[in-house]
Biopython code that builds the backbone (N, CA, C, O; Angstrom):
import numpy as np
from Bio.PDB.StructureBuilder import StructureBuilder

atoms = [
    (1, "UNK", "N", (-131.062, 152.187, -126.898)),
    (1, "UNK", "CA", (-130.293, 153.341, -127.269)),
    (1, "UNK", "C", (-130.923, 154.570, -126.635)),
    (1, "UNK", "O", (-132.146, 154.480, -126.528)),
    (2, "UNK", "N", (-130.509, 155.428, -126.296)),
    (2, "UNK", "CA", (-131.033, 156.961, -125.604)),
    (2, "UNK", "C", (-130.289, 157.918, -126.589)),
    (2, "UNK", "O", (-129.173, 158.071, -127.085)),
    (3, "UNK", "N", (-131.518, 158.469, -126.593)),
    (3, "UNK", "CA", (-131.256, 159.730, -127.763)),
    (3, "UNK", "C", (-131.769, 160.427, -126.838)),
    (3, "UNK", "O", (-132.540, 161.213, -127.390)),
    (4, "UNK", "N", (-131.780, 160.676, -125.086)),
    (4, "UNK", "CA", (-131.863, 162.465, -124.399)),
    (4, "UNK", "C", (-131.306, 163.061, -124.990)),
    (4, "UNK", "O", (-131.891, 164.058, -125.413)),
    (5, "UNK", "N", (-129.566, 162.826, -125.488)),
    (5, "UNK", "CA", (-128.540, 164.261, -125.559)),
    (5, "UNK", "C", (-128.928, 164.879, -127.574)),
    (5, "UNK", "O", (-128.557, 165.877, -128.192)),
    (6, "UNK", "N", (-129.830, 163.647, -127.987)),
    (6, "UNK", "CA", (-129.588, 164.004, -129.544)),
    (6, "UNK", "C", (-130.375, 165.358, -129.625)),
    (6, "UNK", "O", (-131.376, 165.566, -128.938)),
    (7, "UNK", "N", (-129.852, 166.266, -130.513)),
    (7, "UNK", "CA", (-130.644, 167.069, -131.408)),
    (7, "UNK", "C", (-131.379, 166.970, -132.526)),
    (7, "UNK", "O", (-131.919, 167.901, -133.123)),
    (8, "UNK", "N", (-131.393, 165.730, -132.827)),
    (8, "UNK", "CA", (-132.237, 165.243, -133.835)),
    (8, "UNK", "C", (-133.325, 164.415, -133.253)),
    (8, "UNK", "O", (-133.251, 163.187, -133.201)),
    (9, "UNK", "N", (-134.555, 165.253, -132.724)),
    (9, "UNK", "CA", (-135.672, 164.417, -132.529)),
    (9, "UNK", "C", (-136.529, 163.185, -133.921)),
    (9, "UNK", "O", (-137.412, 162.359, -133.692)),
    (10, "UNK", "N", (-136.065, 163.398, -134.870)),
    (10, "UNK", "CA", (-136.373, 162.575, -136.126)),
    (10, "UNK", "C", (-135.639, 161.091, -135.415)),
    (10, "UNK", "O", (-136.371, 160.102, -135.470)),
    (11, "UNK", "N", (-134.153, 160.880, -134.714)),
    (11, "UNK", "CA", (-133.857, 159.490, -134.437)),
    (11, "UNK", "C", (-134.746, 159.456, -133.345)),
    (11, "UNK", "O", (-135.449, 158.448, -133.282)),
    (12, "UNK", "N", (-134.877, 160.248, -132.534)),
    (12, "UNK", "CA", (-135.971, 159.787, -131.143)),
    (12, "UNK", "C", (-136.889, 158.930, -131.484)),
    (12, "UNK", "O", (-137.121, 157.854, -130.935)),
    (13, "UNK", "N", (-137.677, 159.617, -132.829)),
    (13, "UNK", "CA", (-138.848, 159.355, -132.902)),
    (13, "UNK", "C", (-139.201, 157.839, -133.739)),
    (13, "UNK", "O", (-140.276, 157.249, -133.846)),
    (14, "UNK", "N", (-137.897, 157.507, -134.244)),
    (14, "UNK", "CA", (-137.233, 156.042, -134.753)),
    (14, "UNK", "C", (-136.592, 155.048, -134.001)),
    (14, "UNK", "O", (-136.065, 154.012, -134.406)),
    (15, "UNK", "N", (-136.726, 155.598, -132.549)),
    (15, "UNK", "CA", (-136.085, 154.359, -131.951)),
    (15, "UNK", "C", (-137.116, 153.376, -131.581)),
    (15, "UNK", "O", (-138.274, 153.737, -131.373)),
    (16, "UNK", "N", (-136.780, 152.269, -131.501)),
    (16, "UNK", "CA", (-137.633, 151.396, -131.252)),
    (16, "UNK", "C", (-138.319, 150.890, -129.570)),
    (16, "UNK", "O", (-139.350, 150.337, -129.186)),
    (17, "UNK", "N", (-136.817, 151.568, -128.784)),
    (17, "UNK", "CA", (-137.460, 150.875, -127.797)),
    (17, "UNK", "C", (-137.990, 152.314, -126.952)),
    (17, "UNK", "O", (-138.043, 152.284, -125.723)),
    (18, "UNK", "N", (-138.279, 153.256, -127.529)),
    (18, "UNK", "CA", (-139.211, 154.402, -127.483)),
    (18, "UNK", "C", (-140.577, 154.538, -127.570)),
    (18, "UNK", "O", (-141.404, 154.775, -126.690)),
    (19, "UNK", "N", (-140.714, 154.335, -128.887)),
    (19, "UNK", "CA", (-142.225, 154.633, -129.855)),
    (19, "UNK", "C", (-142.601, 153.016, -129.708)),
    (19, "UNK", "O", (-143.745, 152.777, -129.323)),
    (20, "UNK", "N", (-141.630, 151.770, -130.017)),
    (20, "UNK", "CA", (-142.350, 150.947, -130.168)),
    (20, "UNK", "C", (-143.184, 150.033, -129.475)),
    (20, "UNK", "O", (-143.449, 148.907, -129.896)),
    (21, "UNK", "N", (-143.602, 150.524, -128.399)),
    (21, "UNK", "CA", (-145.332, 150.573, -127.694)),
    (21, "UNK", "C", (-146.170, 150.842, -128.288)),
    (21, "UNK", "O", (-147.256, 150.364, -127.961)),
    (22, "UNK", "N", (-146.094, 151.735, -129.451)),
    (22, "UNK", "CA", (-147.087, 152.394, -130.636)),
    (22, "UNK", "C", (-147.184, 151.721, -131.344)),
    (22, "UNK", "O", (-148.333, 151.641, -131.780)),
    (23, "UNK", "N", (-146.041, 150.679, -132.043)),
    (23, "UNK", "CA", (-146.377, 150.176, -133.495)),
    (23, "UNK", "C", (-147.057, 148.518, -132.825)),
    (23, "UNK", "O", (-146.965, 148.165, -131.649)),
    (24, "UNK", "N", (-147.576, 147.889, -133.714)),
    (24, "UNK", "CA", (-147.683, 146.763, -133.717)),
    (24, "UNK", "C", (-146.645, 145.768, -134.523)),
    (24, "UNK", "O", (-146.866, 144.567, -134.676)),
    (25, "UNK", "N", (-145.728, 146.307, -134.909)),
    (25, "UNK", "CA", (-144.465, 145.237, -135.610)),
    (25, "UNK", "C", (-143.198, 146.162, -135.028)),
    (25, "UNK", "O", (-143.120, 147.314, -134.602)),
    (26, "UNK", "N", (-142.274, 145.102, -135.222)),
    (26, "UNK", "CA", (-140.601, 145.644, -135.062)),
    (26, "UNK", "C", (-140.240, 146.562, -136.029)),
    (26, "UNK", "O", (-139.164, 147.141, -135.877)),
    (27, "UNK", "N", (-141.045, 146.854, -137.164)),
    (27, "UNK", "CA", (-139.964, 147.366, -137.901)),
    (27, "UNK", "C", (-140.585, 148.777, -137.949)),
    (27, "UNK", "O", (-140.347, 149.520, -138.902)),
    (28, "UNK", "N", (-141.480, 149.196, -136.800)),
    (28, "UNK", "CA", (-142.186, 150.610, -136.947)),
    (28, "UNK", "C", (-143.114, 151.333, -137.939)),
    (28, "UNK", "O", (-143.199, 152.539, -138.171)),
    (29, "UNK", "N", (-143.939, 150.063, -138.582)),
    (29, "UNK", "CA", (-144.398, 150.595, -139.709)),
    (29, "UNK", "C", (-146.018, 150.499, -139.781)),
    (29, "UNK", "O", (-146.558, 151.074, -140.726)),
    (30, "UNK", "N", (-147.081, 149.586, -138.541)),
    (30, "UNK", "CA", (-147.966, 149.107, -138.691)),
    (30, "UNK", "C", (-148.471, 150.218, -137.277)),
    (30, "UNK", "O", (-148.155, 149.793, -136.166)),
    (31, "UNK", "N", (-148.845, 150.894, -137.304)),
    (31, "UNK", "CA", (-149.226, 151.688, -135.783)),
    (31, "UNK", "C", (-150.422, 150.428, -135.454)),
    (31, "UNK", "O", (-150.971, 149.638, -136.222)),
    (32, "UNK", "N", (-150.588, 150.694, -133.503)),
    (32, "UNK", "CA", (-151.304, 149.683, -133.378)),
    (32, "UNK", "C", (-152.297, 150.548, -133.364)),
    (32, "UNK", "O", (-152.158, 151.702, -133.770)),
    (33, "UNK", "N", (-153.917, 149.857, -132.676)),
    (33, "UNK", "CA", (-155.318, 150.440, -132.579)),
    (33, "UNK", "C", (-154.772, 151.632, -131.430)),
    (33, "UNK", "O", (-153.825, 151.649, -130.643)),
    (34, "UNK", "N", (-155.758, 152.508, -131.725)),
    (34, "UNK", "CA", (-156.216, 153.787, -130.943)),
    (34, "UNK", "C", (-156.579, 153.506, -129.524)),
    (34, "UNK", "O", (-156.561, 154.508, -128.810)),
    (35, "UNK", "N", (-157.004, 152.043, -128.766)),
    (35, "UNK", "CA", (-157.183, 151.638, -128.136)),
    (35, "UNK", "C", (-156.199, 151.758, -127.543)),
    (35, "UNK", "O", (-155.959, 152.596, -126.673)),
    (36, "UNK", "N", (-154.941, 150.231, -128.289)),
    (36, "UNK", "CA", (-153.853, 150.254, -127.384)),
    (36, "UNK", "C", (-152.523, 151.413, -127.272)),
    (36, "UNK", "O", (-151.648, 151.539, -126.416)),
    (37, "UNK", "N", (-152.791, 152.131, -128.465)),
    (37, "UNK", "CA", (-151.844, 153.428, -128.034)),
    (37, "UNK", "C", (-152.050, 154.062, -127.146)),
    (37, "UNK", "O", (-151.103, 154.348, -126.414)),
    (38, "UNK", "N", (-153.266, 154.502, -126.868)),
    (38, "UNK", "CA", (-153.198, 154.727, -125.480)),
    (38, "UNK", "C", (-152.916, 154.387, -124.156)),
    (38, "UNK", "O", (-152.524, 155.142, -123.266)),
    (39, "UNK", "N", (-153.194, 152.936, -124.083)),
    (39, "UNK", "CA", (-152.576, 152.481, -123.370)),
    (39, "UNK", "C", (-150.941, 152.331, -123.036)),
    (39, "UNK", "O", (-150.342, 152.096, -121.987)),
    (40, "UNK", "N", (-150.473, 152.586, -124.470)),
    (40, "UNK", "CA", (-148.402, 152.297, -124.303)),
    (40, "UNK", "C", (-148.288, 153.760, -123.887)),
    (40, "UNK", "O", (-147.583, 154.218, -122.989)),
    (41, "UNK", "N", (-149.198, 154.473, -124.791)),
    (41, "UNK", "CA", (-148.620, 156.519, -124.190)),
    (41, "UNK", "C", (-149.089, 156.611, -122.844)),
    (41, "UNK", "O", (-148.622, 157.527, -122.167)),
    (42, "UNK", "N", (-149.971, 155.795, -122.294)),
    (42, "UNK", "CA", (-149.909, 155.952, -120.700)),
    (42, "UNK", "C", (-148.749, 155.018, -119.963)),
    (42, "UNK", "O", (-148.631, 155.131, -118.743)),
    (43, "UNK", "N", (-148.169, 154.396, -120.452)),
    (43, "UNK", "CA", (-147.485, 153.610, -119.857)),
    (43, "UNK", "C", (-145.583, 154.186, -120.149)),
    (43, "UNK", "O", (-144.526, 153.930, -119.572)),
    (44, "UNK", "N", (-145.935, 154.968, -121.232)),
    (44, "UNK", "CA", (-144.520, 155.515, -121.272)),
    (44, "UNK", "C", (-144.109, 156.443, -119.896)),
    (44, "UNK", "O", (-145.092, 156.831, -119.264)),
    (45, "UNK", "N", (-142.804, 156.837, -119.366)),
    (45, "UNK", "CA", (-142.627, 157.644, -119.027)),
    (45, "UNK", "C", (-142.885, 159.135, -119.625)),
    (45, "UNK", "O", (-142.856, 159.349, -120.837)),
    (46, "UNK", "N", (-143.213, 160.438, -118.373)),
    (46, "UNK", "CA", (-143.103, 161.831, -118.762)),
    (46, "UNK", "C", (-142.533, 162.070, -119.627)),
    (46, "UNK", "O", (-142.977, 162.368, -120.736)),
    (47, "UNK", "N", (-141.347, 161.981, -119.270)),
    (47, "UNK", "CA", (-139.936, 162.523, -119.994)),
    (47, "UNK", "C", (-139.612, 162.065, -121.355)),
    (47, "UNK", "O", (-138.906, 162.642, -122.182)),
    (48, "UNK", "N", (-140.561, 160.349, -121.528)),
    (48, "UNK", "CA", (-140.531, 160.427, -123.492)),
    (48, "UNK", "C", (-141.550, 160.683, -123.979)),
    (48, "UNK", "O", (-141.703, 160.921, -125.177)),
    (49, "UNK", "N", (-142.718, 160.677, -122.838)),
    (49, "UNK", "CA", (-144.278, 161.074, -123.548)),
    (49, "UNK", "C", (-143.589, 162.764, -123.594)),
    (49, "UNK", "O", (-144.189, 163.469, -124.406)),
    (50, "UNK", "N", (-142.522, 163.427, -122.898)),
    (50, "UNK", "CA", (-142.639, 165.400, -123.410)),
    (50, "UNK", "C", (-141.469, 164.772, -124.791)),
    (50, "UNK", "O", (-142.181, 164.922, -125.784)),
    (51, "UNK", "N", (-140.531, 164.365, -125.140)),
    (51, "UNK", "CA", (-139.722, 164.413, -125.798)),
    (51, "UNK", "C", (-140.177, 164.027, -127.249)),
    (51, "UNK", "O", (-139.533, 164.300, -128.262)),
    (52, "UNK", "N", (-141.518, 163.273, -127.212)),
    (52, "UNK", "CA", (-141.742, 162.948, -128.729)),
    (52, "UNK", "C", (-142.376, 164.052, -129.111)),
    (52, "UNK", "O", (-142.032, 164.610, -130.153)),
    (53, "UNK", "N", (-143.767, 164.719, -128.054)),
    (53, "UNK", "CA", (-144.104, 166.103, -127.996)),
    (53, "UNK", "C", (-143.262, 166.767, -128.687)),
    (53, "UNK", "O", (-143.624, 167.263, -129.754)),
    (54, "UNK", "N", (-141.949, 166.918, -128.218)),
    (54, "UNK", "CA", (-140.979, 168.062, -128.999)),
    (54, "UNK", "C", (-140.512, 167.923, -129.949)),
    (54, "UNK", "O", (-140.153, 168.875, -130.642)),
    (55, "UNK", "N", (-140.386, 166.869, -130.239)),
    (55, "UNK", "CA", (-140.015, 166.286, -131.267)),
    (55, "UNK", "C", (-140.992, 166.267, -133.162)),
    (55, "UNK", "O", (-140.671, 166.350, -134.347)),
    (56, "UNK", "N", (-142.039, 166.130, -132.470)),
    (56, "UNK", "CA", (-143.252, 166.068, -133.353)),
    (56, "UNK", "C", (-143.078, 167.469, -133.512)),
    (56, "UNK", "O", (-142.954, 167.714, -134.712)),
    (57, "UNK", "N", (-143.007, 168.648, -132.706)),
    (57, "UNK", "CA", (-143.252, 169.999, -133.279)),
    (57, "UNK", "C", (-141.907, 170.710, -134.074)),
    (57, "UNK", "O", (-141.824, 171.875, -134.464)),
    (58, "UNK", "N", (-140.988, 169.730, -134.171)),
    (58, "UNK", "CA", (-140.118, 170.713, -135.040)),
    (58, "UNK", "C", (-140.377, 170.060, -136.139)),
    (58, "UNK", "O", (-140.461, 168.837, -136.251)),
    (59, "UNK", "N", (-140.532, 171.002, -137.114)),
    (59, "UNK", "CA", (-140.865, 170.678, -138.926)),
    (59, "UNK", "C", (-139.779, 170.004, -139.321)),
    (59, "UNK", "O", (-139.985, 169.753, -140.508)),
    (60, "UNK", "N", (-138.711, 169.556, -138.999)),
    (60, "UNK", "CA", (-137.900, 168.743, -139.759)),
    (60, "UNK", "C", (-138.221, 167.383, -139.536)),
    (60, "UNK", "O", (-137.467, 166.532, -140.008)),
    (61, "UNK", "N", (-139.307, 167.015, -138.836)),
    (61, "UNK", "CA", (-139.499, 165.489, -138.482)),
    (61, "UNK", "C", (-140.918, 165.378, -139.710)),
    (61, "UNK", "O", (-141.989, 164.815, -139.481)),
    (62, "UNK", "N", (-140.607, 165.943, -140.745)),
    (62, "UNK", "CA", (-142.098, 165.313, -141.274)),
    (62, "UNK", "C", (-141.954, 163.819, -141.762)),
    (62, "UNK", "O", (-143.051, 163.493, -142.216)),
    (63, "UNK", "N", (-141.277, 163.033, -141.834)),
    (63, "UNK", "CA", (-141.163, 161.555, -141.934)),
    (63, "UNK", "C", (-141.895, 160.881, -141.502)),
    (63, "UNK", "O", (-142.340, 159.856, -142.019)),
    (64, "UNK", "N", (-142.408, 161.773, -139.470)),
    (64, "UNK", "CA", (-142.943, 160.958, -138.930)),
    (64, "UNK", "C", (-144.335, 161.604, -138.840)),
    (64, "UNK", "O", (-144.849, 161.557, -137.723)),
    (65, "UNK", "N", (-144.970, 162.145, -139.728)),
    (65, "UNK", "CA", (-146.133, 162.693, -139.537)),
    (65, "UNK", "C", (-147.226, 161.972, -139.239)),
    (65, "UNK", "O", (-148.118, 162.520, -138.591)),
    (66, "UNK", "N", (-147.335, 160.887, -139.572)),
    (66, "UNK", "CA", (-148.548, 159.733, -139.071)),
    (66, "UNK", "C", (-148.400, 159.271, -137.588)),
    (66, "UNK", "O", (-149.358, 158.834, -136.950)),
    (67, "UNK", "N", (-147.097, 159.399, -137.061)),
    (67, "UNK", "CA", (-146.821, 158.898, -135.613)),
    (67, "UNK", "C", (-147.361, 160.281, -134.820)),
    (67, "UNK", "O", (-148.056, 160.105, -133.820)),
    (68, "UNK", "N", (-147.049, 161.665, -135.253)),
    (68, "UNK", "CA", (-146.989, 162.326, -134.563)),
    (68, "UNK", "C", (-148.787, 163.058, -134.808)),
    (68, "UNK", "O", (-149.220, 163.926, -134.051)),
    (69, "UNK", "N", (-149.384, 162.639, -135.671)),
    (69, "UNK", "CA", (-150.723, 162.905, -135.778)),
    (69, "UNK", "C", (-151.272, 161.927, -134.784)),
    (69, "UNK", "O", (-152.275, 162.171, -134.115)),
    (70, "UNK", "N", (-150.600, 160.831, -134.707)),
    (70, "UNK", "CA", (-151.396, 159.774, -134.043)),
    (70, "UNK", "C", (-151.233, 160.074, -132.774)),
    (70, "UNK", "O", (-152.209, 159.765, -132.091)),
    (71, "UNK", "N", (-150.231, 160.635, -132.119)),
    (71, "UNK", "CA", (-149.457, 160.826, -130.570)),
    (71, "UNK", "C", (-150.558, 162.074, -130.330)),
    (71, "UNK", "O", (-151.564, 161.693, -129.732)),
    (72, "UNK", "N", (-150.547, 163.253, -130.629)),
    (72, "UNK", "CA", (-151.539, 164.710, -130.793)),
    (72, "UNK", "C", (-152.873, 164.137, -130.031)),
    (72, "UNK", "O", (-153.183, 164.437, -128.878)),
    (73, "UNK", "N", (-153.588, 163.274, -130.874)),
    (73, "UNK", "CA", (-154.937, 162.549, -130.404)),
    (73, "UNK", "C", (-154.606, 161.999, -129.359)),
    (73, "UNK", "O", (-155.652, 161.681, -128.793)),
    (74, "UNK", "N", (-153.543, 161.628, -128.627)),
    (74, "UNK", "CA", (-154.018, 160.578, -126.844)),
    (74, "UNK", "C", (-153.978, 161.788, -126.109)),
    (74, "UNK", "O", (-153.937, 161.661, -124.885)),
    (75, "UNK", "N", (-153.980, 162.897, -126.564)),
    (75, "UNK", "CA", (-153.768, 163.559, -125.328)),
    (75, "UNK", "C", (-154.906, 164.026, -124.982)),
    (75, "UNK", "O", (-155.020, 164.658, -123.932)),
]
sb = StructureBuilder()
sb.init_structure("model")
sb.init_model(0)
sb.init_chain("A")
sb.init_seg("    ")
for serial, (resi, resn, name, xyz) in enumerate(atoms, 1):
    if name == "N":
        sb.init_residue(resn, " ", resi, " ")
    sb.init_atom(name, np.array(xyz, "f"), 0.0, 1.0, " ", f" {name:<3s}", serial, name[0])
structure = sb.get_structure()
């Protein structure tokens, strides 16, 4: 699914075949080691490694505050 055109970075940050390089399960709930996140946030493209960026900074995504604390640190 592509959420470029959404205005709701909260679904961005729920899609799976996005973020889920980060989690260690399908259902987005187990983040993996600090190790291998780095490795998937290097392996993502620019354009979703800037979009979760933006995403994480608008205050209506606090749902995902553990993803986006966790994303903050690879950089």
């Amino acid at each position: 699914m592509d959420y470029s055109g959404e205005s709701d970075g909260e679904n961005f940050l729920a899609d799976p075949e996005v973020v889920g390089p980060l989690y260690s399960d399908k259902d987005l709930m187990r983040m993996r080691s600090v190790e291998d996140m780095k490795a998937a946030w290097r392996d993502m493209s620019e354009d979703n490694r800037q979009k979760i960026r933006d995403a994480c900074e608008d205050p209506q995504n606090q749902r995902e505050q553990d993803l986006c604390a966790a994303v903050s640190g690879l950089e």
